[in-house]
C-alpha positions, -999 to +999 in steps of 0.1 A: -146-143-014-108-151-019-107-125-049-123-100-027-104-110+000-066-105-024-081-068-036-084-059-003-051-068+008-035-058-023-054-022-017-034-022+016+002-032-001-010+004-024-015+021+006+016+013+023+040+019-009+027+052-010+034+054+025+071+043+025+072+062-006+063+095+012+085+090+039+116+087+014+102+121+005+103+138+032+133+123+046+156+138+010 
């Protein structure tokens, strides 16, 4: 359950890094 648990936060750390990562994008 822990591992499952990490995946799913790391899978949210993805999400927002892509995120931010946009935003620097669009704000060039």
């Amino acid at each position: 359950v822990d591992m499952n648990y990490d995946s799913e936060q790391i899978d949210q750390n993805d999400e927002d890094v892509d995120l931010a990562k946009e935003r620097e994008l669009l704000a060039t």
